[in-house]
C-alpha positions as CSV (number, residue, x, y, z in Angstrom):
1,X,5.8,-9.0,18.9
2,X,4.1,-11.3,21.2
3,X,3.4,-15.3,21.5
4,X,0.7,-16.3,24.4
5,X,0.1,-20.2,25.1
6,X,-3.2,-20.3,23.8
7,X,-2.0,-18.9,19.8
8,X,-0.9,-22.8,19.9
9,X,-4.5,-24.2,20.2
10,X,-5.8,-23.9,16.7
11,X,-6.5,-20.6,15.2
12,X,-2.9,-19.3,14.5
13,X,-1.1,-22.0,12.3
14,X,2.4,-20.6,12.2
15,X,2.2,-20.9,16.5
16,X,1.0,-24.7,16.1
17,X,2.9,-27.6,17.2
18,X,4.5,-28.7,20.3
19,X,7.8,-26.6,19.8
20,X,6.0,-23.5,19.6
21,X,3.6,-24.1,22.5
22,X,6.5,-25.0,24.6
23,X,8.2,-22.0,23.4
24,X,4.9,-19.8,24.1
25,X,4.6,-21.3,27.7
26,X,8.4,-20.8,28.6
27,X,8.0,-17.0,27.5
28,X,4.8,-16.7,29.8
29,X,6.8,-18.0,32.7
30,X,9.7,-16.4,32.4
31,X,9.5,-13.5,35.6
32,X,13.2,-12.4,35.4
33,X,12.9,-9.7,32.1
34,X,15.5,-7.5,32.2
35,X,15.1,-3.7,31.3
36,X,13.3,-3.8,27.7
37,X,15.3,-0.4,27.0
38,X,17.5,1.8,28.6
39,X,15.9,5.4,29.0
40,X,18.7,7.4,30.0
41,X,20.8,6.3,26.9
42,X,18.3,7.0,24.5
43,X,17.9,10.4,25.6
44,X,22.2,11.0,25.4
45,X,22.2,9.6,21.9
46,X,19.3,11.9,21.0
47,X,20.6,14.9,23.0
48,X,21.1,18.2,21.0
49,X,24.1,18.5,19.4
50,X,24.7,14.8,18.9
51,X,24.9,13.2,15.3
52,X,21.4,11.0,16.0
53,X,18.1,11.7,14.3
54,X,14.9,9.7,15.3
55,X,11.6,9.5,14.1
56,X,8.7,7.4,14.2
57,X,5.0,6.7,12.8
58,X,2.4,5.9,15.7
59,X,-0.7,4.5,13.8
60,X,-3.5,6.1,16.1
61,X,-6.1,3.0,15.8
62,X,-3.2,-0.3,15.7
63,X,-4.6,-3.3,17.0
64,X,-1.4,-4.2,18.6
65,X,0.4,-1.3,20.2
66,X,-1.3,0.7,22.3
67,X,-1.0,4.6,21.1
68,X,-1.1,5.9,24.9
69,X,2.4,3.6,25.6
70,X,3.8,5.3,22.4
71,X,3.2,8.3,22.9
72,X,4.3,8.1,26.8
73,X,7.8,7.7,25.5
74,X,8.0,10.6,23.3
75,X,6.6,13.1,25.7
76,X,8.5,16.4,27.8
77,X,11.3,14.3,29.6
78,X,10.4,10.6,28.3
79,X,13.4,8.7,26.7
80,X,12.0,9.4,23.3
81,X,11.1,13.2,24.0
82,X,13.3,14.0,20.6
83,X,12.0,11.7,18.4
84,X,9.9,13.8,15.9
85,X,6.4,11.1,15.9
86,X,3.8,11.1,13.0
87,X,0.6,10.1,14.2
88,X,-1.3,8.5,12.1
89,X,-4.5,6.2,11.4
90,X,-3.5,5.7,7.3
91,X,-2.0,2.8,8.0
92,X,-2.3,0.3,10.3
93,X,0.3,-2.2,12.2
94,X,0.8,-3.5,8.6
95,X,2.2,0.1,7.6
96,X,5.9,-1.1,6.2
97,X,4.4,-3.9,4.5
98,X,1.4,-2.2,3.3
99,X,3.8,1.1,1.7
100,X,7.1,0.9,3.7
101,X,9.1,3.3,0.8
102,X,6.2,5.9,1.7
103,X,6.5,5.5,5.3
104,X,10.6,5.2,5.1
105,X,10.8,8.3,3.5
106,X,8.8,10.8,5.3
107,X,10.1,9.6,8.7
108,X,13.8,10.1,7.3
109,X,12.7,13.3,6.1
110,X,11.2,14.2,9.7
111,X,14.8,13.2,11.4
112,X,16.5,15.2,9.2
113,X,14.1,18.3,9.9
114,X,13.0,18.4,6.1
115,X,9.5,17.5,6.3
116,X,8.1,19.2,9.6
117,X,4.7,17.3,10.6
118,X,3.0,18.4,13.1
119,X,2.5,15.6,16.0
């Protein structure tokens, strides 16, 4: 998720306090991120003919991920480009909270190729 200095100045309760806006400001400096994922790996573990299934809702209208950077990943060549996606605006970002079981089970259906949703 994501923590910005200013969450500490009032309206987000669980960020108050000097802890967290020390924690928020540190985060904001920081310049030396390393690699958030390794791209080539993810495409060897999803290779044909390995043992690894992915798949994975995209809510179209989420407030906090933006679709285009989702669906970069999964396209011809990406890291993700076997990753079976269900787009979707049903849900929102709260989608495993709001009917995780739901969501749970017809993206491991999708990995295992039972439920074949167009996306």
């Amino acid at each position: 998720e994501m923590v910005f200095p200013w969450m500490s100045e009032g309206d987000y309760t669980e960020c108050s306090g000097f802890g967290m806006r020390c924690l928020a400001i540190s985060l904001a400096e920081k310049s030396d991120w390393g690699p958030l994922y390794d791209g080539e790996h993810m495409k060897r573990v999803l290779a044909d003919g390995t043992i690894s299934k992915a798949a994975a809702a995209v809510y179209y209208e989420d407030l906090y991920v933006d679709f285009n950077a989702s669906m970069k990943v999964t396209e011809r060549g990406a890291p993700l480009e076997k990753c079976k996606v269900w787009v979707t605006n049903e849900f929102q970002h709260s989608g495993l909270g709001d009917n995780g079981a739901s969501i749970f089970a017809k993206l491991h259906s999708m990995a295992m190729g039972k439920n074949r949703i167009p996306s």
